[in-house]
ZAMARGU-4260 file (C-alpha; in steps of 0.2 Angstrom, whole numbers, plus 5000, padded with zeros to 4 digits):
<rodrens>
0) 4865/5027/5028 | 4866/5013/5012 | 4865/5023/4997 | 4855/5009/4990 | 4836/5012/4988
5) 4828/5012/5007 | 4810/5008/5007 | 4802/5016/5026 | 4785/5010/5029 | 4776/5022/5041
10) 4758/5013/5049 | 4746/5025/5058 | 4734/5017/5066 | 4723/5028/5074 | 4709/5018/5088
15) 4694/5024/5096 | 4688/5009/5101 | 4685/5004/5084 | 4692/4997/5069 | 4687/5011/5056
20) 4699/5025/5064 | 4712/5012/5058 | 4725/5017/5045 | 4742/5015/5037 | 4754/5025/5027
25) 4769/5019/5017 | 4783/5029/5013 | 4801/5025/5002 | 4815/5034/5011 | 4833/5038/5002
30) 4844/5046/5013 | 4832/5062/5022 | 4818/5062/5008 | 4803/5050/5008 | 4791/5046/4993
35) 4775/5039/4994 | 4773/5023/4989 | 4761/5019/4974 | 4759/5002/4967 | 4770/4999/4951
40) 4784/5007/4961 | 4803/4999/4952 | 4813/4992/4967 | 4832/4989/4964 | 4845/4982/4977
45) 4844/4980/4995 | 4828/4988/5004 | 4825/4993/5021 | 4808/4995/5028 | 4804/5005/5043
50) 4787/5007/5053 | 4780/5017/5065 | 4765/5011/5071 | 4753/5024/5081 | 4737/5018/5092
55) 4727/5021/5107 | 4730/5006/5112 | 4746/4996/5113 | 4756/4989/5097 | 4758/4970/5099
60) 4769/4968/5083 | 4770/4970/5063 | 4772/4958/5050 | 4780/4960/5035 | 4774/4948/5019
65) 4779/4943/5002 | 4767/4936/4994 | 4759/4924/5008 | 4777/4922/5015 | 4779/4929/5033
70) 4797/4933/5034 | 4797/4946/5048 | 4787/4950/5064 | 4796/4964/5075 | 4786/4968/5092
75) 4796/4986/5096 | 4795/5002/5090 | 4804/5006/5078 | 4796/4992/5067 | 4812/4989/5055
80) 4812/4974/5041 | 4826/4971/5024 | 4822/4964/5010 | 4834/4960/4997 | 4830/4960/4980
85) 4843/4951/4972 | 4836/4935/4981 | 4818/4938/4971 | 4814/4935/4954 | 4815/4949/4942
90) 4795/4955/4940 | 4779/4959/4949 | 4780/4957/4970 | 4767/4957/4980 | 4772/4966/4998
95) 4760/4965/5015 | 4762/4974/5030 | 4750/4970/5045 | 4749/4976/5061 | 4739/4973/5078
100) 4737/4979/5095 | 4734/4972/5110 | 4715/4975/5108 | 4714/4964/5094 | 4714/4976/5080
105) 4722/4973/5065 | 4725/4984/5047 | 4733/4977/5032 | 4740/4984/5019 | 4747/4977/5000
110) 4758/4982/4987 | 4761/4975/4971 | 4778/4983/4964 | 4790/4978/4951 | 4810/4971/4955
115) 4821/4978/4942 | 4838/4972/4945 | 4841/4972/4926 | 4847/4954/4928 | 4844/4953/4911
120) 4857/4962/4903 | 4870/4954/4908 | 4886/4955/4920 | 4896/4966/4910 | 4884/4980/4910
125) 4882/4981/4928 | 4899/4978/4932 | 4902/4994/4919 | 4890/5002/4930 | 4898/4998/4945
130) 4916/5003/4940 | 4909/5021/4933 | 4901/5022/4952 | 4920/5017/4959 | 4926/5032/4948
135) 4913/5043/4957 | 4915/5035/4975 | 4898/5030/4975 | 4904/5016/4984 | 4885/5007/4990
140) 4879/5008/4972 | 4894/5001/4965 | 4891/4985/4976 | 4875/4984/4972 | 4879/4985/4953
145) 4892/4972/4957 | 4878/4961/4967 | 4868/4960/4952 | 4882/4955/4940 | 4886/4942/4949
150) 4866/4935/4949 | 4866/4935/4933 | 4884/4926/4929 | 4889/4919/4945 | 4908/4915/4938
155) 4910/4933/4932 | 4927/4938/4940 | 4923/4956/4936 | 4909/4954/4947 | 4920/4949/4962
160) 4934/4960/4959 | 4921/4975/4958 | 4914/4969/4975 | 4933/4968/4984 | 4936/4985/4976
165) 4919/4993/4982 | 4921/4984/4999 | 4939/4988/5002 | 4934/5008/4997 | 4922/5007/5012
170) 4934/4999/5025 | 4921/4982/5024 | 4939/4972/5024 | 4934/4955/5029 | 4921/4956/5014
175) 4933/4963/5001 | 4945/4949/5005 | 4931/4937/5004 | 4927/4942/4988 | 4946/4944/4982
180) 4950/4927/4984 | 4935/4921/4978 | 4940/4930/4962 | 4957/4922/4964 | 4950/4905/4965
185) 4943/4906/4949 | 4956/4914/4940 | 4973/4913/4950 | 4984/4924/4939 | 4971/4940/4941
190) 4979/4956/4941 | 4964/4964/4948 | 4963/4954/4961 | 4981/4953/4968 | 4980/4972/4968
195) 4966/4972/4982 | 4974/4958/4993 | 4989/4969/4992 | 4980/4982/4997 | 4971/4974/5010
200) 4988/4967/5018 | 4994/4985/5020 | 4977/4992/5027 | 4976/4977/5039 | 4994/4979/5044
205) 4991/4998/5050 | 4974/4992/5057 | 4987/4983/5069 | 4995/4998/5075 | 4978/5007/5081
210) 4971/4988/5091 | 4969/4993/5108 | 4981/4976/5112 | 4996/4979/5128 | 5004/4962/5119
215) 5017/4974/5109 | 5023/4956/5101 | 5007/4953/5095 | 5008/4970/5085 | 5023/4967/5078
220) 5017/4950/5071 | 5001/4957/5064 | 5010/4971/5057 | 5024/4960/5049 | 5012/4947/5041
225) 5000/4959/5032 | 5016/4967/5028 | 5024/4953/5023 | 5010/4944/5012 | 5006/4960/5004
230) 5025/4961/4998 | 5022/4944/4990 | 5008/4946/4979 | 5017/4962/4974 | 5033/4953/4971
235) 5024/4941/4962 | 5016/4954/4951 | 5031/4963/4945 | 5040/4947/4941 | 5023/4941/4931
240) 5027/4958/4922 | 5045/4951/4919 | 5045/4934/4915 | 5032/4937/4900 | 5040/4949/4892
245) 5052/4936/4879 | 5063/4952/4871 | 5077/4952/4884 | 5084/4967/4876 | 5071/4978/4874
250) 5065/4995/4887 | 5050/4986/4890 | 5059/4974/4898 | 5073/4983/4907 | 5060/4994/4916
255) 5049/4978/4921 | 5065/4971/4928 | 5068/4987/4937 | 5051/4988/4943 | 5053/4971/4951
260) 5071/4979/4958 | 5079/4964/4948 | 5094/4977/4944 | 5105/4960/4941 | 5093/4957/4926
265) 5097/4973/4918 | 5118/4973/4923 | 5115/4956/4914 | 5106/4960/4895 | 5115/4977/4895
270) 5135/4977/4903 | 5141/4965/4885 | 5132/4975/4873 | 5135/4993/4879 | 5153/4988/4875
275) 5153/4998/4859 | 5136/5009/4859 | 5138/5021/4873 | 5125/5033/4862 | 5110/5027/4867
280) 5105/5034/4883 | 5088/5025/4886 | 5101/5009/4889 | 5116/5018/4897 | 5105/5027/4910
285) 5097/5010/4915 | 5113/4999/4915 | 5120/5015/4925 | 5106/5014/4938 | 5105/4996/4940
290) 5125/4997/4945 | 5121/5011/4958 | 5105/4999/4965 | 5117/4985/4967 | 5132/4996/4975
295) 5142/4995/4960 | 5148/5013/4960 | 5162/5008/4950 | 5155/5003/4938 | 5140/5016/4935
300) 5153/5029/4937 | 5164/5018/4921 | 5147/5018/4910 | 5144/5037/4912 | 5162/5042/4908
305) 5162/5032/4892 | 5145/5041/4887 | 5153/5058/4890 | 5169/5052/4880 | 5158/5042/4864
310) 5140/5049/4868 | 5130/5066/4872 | 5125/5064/4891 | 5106/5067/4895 | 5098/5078/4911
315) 5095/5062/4920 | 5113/5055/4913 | 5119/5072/4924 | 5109/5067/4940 | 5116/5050/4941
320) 5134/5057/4940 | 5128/5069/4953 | 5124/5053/4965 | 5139/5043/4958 | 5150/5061/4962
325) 5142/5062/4981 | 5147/5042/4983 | 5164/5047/4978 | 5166/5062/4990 | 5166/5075/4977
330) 5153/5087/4984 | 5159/5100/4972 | 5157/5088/4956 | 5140/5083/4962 | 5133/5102/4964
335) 5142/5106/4944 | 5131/5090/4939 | 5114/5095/4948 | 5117/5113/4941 | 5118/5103/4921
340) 5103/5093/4927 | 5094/5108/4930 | 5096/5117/4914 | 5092/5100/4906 | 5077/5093/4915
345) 5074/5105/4927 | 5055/5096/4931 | 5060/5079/4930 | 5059/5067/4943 | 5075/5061/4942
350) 5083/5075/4945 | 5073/5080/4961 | 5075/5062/4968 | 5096/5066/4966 | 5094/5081/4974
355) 5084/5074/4988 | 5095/5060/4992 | 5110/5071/4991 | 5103/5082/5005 | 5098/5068/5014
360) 5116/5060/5013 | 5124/5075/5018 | 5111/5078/5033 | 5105/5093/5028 | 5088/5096/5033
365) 5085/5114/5024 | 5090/5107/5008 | 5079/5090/5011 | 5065/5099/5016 | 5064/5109/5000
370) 5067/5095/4989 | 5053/5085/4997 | 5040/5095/4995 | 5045/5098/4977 | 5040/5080/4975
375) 5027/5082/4988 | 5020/5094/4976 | 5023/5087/4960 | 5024/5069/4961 | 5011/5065/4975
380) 5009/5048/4973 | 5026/5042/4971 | 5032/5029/4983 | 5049/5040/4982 | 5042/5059/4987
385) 5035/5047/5001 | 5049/5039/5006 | 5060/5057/5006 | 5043/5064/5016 | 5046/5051/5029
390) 5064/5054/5030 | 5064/5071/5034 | 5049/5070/5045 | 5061/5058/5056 | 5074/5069/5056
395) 5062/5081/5061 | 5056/5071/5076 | 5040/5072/5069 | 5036/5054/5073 | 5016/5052/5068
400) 5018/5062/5050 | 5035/5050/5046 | 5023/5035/5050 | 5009/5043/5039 | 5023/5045/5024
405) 5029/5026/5028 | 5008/5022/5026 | 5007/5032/5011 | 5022/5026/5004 | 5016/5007/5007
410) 4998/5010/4998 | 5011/5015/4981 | 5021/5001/4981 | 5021/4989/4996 | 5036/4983/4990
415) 5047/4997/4992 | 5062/4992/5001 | 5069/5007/5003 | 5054/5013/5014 | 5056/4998/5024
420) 5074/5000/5030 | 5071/5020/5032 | 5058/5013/5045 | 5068/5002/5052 | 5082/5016/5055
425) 5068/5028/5062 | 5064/5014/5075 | 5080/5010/5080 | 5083/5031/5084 | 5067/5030/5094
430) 5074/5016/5104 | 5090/5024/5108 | 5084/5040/5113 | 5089/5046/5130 | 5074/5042/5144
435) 5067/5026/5136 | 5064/5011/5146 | 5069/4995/5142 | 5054/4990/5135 | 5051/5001/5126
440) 5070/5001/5118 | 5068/4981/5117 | 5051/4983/5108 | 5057/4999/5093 | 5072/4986/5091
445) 5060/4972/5089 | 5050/4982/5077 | 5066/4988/5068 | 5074/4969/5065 | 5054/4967/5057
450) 5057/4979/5046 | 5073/4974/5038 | 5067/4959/5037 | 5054/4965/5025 | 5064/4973/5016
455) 5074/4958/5014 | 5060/4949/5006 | 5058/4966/4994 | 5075/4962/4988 | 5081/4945/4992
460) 5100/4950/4991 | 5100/4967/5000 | 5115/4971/5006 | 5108/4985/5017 | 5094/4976/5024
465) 5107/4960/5028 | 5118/4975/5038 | 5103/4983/5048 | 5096/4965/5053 | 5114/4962/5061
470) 5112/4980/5068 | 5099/4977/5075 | 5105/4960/5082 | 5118/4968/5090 | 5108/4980/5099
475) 5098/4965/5106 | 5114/4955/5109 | 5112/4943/5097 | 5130/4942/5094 | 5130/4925/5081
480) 5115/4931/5072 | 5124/4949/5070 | 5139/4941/5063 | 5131/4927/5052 | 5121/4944/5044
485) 5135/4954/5043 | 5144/4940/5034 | 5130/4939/5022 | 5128/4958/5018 | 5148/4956/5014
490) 5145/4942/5000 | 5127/4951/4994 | 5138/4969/4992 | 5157/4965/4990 | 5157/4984/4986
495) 5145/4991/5002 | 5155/4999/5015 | 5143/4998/5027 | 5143/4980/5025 | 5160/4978/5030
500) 5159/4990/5043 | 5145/4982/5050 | 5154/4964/5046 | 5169/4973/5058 | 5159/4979/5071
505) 5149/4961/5072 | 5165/4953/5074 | 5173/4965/5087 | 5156/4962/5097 | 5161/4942/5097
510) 5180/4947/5101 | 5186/4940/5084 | 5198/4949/5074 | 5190/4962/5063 | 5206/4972/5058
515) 5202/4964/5038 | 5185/4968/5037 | 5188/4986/5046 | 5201/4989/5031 | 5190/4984/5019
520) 5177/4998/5024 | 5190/5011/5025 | 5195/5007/5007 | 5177/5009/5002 | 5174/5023/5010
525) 5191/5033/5012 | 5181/5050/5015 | 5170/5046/5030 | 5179/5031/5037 | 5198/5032/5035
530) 5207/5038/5052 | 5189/5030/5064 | 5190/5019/5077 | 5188/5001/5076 | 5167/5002/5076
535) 5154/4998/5090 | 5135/4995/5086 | 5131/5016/5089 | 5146/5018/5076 | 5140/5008/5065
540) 5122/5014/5065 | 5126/5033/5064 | 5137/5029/5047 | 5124/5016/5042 | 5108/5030/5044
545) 5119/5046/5036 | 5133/5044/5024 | 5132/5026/5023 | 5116/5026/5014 | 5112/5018/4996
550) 5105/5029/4982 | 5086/5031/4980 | 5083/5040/4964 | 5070/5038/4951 | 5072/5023/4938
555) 5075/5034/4920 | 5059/5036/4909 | 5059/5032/4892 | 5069/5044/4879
</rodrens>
């Protein structure tokens, strides 16, 4: 039932025969109680009357008044009529309620009560109101609040982005849009705003998997255009973050470029200057990480040595080298470094993300299992403990909890690419597992080309989502588009062995001469690729969805 005020008028009409055993009773309902109603009564908000009307003779109708406005006249039990305060004046109203039966009797009964909307104090204090009702997911009573604000400044933006807020917290999408892009209409750059359409992308997007549709495209399409428009206005937010930022230099900066994964960004105002200050770890660790986000082990692994030679290296300084260790092969060095990370930072969310991934890279399902649900438990709402959540789920076959992670992981941050390609790998397993038919195979590899592609638009020079969308061609016999992708994920990640084993295996599939790009993976990659066989699309995948997989740790926090 609306948690707003709910006005029940009950009518007794009680005939013999005559009009004296006539009578009526009015009642104000909220929720299961009921209150008489006395005149001077304070109505707020949106009121529903109800009437039950009982005679010894047939009920013909009721009417309800205001003033000497007839505005409703239902002729079946049960006699239910609105009224909406927010459309009358602020004061005294005078209510009517008259019934008759099919004998010609009649009974009448006024009120006058007082609407108090409080339109008089102003937008701000209702949309005050309101927000402290978000905090207590009073979600009716917010909207109301936000109702009034809006009556008494109809330009308040607060006003409407209270409304989306309210809307969206009680699945009323269509309304919460509506009054989102209203709110963007009059002020284009509103945070608050962009925040609820993105939001609302991702919930529609979902909505799209539960439609009771047999058009498996059409899912696909509704899933990768909420999907898709949510990533831009969150793309659009965290580069907002960046651009007005003027001190190039400065953390604030580094980690709104990071935010907005424009890792370039940070290699760009930190590789000159780092030159000669390798004592400052707030800026090491970033310029380190930004290297490892763009496949530049090399160079991460040079940045961290230099600290250990000129500098003091940090807990989270240790769990990088852990990751740049494991990209090296050096499973032994890696385990030394989580150990010196551990009696650093032993709670920190860099380090459980390194350890995470590690297990995840060597396939280990025990060791990913325990470092999940540290993050799980710790860190709920990270897009990351979701992302390593879902990962283990799929290696668990646990298909419905992975998507539930992959949801979750969405509602933190719609833009995390990483999420997007584990997805994409998960479909692409589900497709290739023994027993599947062909259209249902042709319809997970749909579904995983979409999600590359999404993560594409997360990060417009991914390497790794270039090489699964030409995975994913390959598997659907897209031979040109496998190859043109490939290509592309050589130029974006000169560095990425799966690139080039992907780049090989594209040009294998089209019969062209791969033996360059082959040797070019194998000198990436000496440990897992040297001494293989020229690669197919299942080779290529198995590397791409175990050890050929990019780190995913935790941007550093401030020193």
């Amino acid at each position: 039932m609306n948690a707003l005020s709910l006005l029940t008028v009950f009518f007794s009409l009680h005939s013999a025969g005559s009009q004296k055993n006539l009578s009526l009773d009015v009642y104000r309902v909220t929720g299961s109680n009921r209150v008489q109603v006395k005149n001077g009564d304070s109505l707020t908000g949106e009121i529903q009357f109800k009437a039950v009307v009982q005679s010894d003779h047939p009920v013909q109708a009721v009417e309800f008044y205001v003033g000497s406005d007839l505005r409703e006249t239902d002729g079946s039990t049960p006699y239910e009529f609105k009224l909406d305060t927010l459309s009358e004046p602020d004061g005294e109203i005078k209510l009517r309620f008259k019934g008759f039966t099919t004998e010609g009797q009649n009974i009448e009964k006024s009120f006058t009560l007082v609407i108090d909307n409080g339109v008089s104090k102003g937008a701000d204090f209702h949309i005050s109101k309101g927000n402290g009702y978000m905090t207590e997911g009073k979600y009716d009573d917010a909207i109301n609040e936000g109702r009034i604000a809006q009556k008494a400044d109809k330009v308040s933006l607060g006003a409407r982005i209270l409304l989306a807020k309210a809307n969206f917290a009680k699945g009323l999408y269509d309304k919460a849009q509506k009054f989102a892009e209203d709110a963007l209409e009059i002020d284009k750059n509103s945070r608050a705003a962009k925040e609820v359409m993105i939001s609302l992308k991702v919930a529609q997007a979902f909505n799209a998997v539960s439609r009771s549709t047999t058009d498996r495209k059409e899912i696909i399409s509704s899933i990768k255009q909420g999907l898709s428009q949510a990533i831009k206005y969150q793309v659009t937010l965290l580069n907002e973050e960046v651009d007005k930022i003027s001190d190039k230099s400065s953390l604030e900066y580094l980690d709104a470029a990071i935010r907005a994964r424009r890792y370039s960004l940070v290699v760009d105002s930190l590789a000159g200057p780092l030159k000669s200050n390798f004592k400052n770890n707030d800026l090491n660790n970033r310029l380190a990480f930004a290297y490892l986000m763009t496949n530049q082990i090399g160079g991460a692994e040079e940045i961290m040595k230099n600290v250990k030679k000129f500098g003091e290296v940090d807990g989270y300084g240790f769990a990088l080298n852990s990751i740049i260790a494991t990209e090296r092969g050096a499973d032994t060095v890696a385990d030394d470094m989580i150990k010196e990370a551990l009696l650093n930072v032993p709670d920190s969310l860099g380090l459980k993300t390194a350890q995470a991934f590690i297990a995840l890279k060597r396939n280990s399902p025990r060791s990913l299992a325990d470092a999940a649900n540290a993050l799980l438990k710790d860190n709920e709402y990270r897009s990351e403990s979701y992302y390593f959540a879902a990962a283990l789920s799929n290696r668990l076959k646990r298909i419905e909890l992975g998507r539930k992670y992959f949801e979750r992981a969405l509602k933190a941050d719609a833009a995390d690419h990483d999420m997007y390609v584990e997805q994409g790998n998960e479909a692409i397993s589900l497709g290739l597992m023994g027993g599947v038919t062909p259209t249902d195979k042709d319809f997970q590899l749909e579904y995983a080309r979409a999600m590359f592609e999404l993560a594409l638009m997360c990060r417009d020079n991914s390497a790794q989502a270039l090489a699964g969308i030409s995975i994913s061609a390959m598997y659907q016999k897209k031979s040109t588009e496998a190859l043109t992708y490939a290509e592309a994920a050589t130029k974006a990640g000169p560095t990425y062995a799966a690139g080039w084993y992907t780049y090989a295996a594209a040009l294998s599939y089209k019969k062209l001469d791969a033996r360059a790009a082959f040797a070019k993976a194998q000198e990436l990659d000496p440990r897992n690729l040297r001494g293989r066989a020229m690669p197919n699309s299942d080779l290529v995948f198995n590397y791409y969805n175990t050890t050929g997989r990019t780190p995913v740790v935790s941007p550093p926090s401030r020193g």
